[in-house]
N, C-alpha and C positions, 0 to 999 in steps of 0.2 A: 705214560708214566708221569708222575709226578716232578718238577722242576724243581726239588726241595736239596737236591744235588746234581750236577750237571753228569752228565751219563759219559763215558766212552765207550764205548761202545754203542730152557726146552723139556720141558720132559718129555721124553720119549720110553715109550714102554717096552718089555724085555720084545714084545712082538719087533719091536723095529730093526733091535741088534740081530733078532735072527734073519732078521729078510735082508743083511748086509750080505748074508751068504746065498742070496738067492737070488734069481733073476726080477728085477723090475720092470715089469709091462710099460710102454709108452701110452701118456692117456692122449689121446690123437687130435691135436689143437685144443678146441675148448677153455672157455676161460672159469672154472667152475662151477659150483654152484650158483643159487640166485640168479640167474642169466635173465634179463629181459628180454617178454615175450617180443617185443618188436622194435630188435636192437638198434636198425638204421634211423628211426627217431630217435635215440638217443645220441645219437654223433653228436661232437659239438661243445659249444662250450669253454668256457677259462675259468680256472679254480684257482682262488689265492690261498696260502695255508700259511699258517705261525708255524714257528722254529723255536726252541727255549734260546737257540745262539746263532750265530752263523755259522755258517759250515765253512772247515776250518781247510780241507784239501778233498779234489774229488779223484785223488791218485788210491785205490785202493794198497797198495805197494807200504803207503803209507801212515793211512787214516787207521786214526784212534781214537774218533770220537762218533757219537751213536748223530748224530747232526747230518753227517758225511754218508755215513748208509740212506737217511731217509731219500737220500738224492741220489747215490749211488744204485741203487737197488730197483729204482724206476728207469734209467739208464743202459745201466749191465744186467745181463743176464749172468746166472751162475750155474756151473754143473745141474747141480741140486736144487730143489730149496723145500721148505718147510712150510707146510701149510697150518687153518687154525684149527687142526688138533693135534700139533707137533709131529705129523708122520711126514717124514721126507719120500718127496715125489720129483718125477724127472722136470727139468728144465732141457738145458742145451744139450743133455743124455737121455737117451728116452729110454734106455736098460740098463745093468751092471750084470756084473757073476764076480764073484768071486774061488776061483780057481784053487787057489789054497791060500795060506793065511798071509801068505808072503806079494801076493799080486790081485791090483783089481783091476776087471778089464770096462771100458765105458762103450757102447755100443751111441752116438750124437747124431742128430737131428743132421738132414741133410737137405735143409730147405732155408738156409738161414742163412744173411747177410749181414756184414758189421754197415755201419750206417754212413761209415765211405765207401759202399760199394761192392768191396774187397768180399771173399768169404769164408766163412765160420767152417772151422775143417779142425782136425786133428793136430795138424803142425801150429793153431791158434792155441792147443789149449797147453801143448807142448814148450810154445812162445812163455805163454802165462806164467806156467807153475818154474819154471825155470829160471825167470827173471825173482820169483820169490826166495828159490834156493842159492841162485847165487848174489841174495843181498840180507848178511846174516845182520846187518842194522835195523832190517825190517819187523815191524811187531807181528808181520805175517811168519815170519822165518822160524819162530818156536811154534807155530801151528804144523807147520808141514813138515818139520823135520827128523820126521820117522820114513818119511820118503828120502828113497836112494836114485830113483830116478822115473820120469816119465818118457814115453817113446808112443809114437804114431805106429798102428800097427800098418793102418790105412787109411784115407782119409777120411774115413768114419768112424774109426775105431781109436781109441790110445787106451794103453795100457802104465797104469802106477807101479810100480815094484819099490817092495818095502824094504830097508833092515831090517826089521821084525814086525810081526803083526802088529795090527795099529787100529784098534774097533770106531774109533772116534772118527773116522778118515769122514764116514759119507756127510756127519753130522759138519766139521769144518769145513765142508766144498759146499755148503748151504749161505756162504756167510762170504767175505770179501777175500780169504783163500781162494774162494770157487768161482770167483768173477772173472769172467774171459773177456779182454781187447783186444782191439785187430791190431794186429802185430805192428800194421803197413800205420795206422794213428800214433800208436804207443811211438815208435821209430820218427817220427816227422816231428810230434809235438814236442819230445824231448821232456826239459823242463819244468815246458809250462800245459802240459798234460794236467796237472792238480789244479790250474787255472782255467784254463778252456778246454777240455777232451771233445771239441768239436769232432764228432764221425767215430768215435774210438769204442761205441757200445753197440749191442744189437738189441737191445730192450724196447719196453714201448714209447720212449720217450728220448728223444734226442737235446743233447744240450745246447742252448739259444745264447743268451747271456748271463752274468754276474755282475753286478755293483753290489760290491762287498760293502758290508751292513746297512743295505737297503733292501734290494732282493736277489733272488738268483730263481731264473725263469729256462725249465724245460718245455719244446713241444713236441708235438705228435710226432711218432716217427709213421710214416704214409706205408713204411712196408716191411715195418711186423709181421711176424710170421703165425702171433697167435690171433685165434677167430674165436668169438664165442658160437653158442650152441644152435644159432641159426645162420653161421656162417659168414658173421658179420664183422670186417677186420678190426681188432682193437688196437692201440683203445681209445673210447668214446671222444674223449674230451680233445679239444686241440691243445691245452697247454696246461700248465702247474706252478703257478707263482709262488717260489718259495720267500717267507720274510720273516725277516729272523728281530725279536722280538725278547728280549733277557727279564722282560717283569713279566711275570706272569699273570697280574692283573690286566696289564693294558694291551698282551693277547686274549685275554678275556672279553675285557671289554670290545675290541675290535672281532671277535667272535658274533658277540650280543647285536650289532649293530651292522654286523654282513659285510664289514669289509673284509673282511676273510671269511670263507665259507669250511675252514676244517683250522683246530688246533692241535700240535703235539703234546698241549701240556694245559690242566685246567687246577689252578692251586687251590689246596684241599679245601678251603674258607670258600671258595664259588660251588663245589660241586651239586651243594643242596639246590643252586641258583638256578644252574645248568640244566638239573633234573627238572625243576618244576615249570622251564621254560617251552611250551608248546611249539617255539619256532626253532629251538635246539634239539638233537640228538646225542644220547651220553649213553657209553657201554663202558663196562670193564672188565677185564677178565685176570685172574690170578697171572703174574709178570715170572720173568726168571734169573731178575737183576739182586744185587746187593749195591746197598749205599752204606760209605763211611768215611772215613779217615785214613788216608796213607802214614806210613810215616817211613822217616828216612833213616835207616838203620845203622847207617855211616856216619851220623853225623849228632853232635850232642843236641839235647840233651839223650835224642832216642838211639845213642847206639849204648845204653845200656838197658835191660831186658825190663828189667824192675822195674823203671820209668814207664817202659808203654806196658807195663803189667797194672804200675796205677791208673793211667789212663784210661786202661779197661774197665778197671773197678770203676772209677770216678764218673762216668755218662750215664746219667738216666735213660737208658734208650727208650724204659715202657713211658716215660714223661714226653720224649720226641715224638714217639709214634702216635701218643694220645693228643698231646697239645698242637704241636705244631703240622702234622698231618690227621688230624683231626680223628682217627681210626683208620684210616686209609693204606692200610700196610701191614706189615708185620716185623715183630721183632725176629731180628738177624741175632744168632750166633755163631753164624759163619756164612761160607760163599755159598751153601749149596739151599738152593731155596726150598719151599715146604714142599712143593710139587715136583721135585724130582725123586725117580725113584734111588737115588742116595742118598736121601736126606733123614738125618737121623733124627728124630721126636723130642729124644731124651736127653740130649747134650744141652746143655745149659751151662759152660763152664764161668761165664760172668753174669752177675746179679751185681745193682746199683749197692754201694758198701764205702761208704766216705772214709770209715774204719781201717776196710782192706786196702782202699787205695793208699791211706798212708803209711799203713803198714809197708806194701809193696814200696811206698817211695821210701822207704827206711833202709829199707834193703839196699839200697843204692848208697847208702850213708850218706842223704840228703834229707832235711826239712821240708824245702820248697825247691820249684823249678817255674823256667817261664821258658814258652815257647811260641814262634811265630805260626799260624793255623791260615794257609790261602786259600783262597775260595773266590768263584768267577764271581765279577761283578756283574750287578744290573739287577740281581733279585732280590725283594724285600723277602720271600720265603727262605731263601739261602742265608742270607743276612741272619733271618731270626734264629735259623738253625744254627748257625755259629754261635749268634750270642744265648744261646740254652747252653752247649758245651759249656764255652765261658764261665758262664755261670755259675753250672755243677763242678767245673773240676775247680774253681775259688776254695772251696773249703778245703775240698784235700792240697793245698798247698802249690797250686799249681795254676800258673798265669797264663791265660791264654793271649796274646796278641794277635787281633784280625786281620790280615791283608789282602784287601779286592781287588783284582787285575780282572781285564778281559779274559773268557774262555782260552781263547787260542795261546793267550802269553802264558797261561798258566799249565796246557799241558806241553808246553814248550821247556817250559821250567822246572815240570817232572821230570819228563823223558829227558833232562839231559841233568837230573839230578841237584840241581837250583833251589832246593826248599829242604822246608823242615816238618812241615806235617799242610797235607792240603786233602779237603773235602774231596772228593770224586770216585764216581759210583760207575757200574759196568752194567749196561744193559742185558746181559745174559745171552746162556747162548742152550741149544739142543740139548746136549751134551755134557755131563758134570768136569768133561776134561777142560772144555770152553771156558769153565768159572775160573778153574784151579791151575791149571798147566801155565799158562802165561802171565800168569801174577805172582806165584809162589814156585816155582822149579828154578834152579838158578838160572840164572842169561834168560829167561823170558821175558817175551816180546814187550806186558806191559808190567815187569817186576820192576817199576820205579822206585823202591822201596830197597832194593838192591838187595834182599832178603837169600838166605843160601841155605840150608838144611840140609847134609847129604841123605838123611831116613827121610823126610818130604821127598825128594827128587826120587830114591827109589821106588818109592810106595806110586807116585804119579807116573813113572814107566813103566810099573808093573800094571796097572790100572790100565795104561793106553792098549799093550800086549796080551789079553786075553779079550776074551767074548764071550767069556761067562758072568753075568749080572750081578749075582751072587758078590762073587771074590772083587769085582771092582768096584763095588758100591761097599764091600770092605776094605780097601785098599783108602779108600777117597776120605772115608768116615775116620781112618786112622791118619792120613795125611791131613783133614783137616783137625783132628786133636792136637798134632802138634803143632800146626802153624798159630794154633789157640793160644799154645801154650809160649810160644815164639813172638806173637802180638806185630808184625811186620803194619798188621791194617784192623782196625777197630772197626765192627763188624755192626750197625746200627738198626739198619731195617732193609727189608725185601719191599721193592715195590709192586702196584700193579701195572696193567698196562690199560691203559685208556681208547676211549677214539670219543671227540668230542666234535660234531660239524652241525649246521644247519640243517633243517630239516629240505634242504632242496637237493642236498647230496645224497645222492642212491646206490645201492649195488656195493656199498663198502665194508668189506672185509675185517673185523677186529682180528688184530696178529698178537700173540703171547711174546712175539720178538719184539712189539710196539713200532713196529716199522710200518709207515701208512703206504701202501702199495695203489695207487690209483690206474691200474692198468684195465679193472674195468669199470672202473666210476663214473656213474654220470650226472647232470646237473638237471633237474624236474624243470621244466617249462614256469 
């Protein structure tokens, strides 16, 4: 994706919700497609990669930023996960069924150890989801809280029971809901788990060190439990230098030039570069993020309606999306992006109107307004995108002030309600609950915006409670009208997702989640 907003942080087809009721075959080791033919030449290896930021905590418990997965995800394993064509397939479950609508039962891998040793069993995942439910501070806690409880049937087996059905369940145990630690790590490291979770995953990559805002380096884990197609333990590489990197030009540049051989992030002004470079490799594929503008609902000048109804009018988005991402996106008029199947075509409730926006700020029985607008520092792309806002809402009467903090201080300063309107965008998730449930139903996990609607929240539980496509892709379509109409988050552009590396990097996977998964990467001789 694009670095033009700092990320925190699927479509999946009606086939997927019905096969939630169905049994899931285990696909039996294998690391998928593209498998090289003769994989123990490929061992080997250290690969350095750009970051748009540093990663901020590697406690899934906690993390709220899409930085934090790219590390976490190569580390942890998860129930599920989600492959590139959004069908979710087994990880540390290698079946489900679902029994009735009230219970899912997970049939897990019984060959797998956390990387202290210790093993991966039913009372792990029982550990897991338990330590989510009883910590309602958690941004995980409005994901799973349709669950009434989890139980070990045996130790390969555990069983979910629900309050009421809950369709969205398989698509969040794909994501850091569904990341399993060893209990015996989780329990030792305590609080500095988000610092060092030395031994606390069973993924293919085990955690080494961090020097925060230098790098943070995982390596091989020697006994992985997955093999690719010739039987060959993965993965390839000994290690994964992560280096976090906030201009996106000068992970560009360090791109160009090999000292990083993969970027998360290539600002839209290089891509032409990117592309006609022979010694770079550049994909992209439609993303299932929204970027835009929070705002805080509590607090003036946006806790009145009208105001962030000007501010909607007032943003050129088709100007952001053309100029400053150069076409590289699409206009947002809400959370649910073009590629899912909720997303409605026709809904267009804000068009640029300098007119309507003052109008709307009239409504408020105000002239003008000025408000503080924060946004991570270190990007000139971020930067510019502020001062485009700026810009636009000048006329309609309305002052922007810019303030740059580091990533980390700034979602520190959301989530604990510290601001007045701040850029940041949600990497996306399977799921249309994933967009909408924890940003807009009251007490969710990342509703910084402190937004409440009781017809939002019903429309979003009625949505999570069936399994008919139909009605919740109607349910979502009307809960997003009124959060439109509510304006909590100014709704700008969908991004894509990217993978940008050297041409020595092989065997790599583009993900619609934009998560670069090196589990079977390897680096050409």
């Amino acid at each position: 994706m694009f670095a033009i907003f700092q990320a925190r942080n699927l479509f999946i087809p009606l086939a997927v919700i019905l096969m939630t009721m169905m049994i899931f075959l285990a696909a039996c080791g294998g690391g998928g497609t593209n498998q090289p033919q003769t994989g123990q030449s490929r061992v080997g290896g250290d690969l350095s990669t750009g970051l748009n930021s540093d990663v901020v905590t590697l406690d899934p418990l906690k993390s709220t930023a899409l930085v934090d997965r790219q590390v976490m995800l190569n580390i942890y394993d998860t129930l599920v996960r989600v492959d590139a064509q959004n069908m979710i397939q087994p990880d540390l479950a290698t079946s489900w069924t679902q029994p009735n609508a009230k219970e899912l039962d997970f049939t897990l891998r019984t060959d797998v150890k956390f990387q202290d040793g210790t093993p991966f069993n039913a009372d792990a995942v029982v550990f897991n989801i338990n330590r989510i439910l009883s910590t309602p501070s958690s941004p995980r806690y409005s994901e799973l809280s349709s669950v009434q409880a989890v139980t070990a049937v045996d130790p390969s087996h555990v069983r979910f029971t629900l309050k009421k059905a809950f369709s969205p369940l398989l698509a969040t145990l794909t994501d850091r809901s569904g990341m399993i630690l060893s209990p015996t790590a989780v329990k030792k490291l305590g609080a500095n788990l988000g610092n060092a979770p030395t031994g606390a995953g069973s993924g293919p990559f085990m955690f080494s060190e961090w020097v925060k805002s230098d790098h943070l380096t995982i390596k091989r884990n020697p006994h992985y439990w997955q093999k690719d197609a010739q039987g060959t333990a993965l993965p390839y590489l000994n290690s994964v230098k992560y280096r976090p990197m906030t201009n996106e030009s000068v992970e560009f540049s360090n791109l160009q030039t090999g000292s990083i051989q993969s970027a998360d992030t290539v600002g839209a002004t290089n891509v032409a570069t990117v592309k006609s470079n022979s010694n770079l490799i550049y994909k992209q594929v439609p993303g299932l993020s929204f970027y835009g503008m929070m705002l805080n609902t509590k607090v003036a000048p946006f806790n009145d309606v009208n105001v962030r109804r000007a501010v909607a009018w007032g943003i050129n988005k088709e100007e952001i999306v053309s100029g400053v991402l150069k076409g590289l996106g699409s206009v947002a008029q809400g959370p649910i992006p073009p590629s899912s199947w909720a997303y409605n075509k026709d809904f267009a409730p804000y068009t640029y109107s300098v007119a309507k926006a003052k109008a709307a700020l009239s409504q408020s029985g105000k002239t003008s307004v000025s408000f503080t607008l924060s946004i991570a520092s270190g990007s000139p792309a971020l930067t510019q995108q502020a001062q485009f806002i700026q810009s636009e809402l000048q006329p309609a009467g309305i002052t922007v002030n810019i303030k740059q903090e580091p990533f980390a201080t700034l979602l520190s300063d959301t989530s604990s309600h510290n601001f007045v309107a701040a850029l940041l965008g949600w990497s996306g998730r399977p799921d249309p609950d994933g967009n909408m449930y924890s940003y807009f139903h009251t007490g969710g996990g990342n509703n910084d915006m402190q937004y409440s609607n009781p017809q939002v929240d019903k429309l979003l539980e009625d949505a999570r409670s069936t399994t008919d496509q139909q009605k919740r892709a109607t349910d979502y379509q009307q809960a997003e009208q009124q959060v439109m109409q509510d304006v909590p988050y100014v709704f700008i552009y969908h991004g894509i997702a990217i993978q940008a590396t050297t041409n020595k990097v092989k065997n790599f996977t583009i993900l619609p989640t934009t998560i670069m998964n090196f589990s079977n990467v390897y680096l050409s001789q």
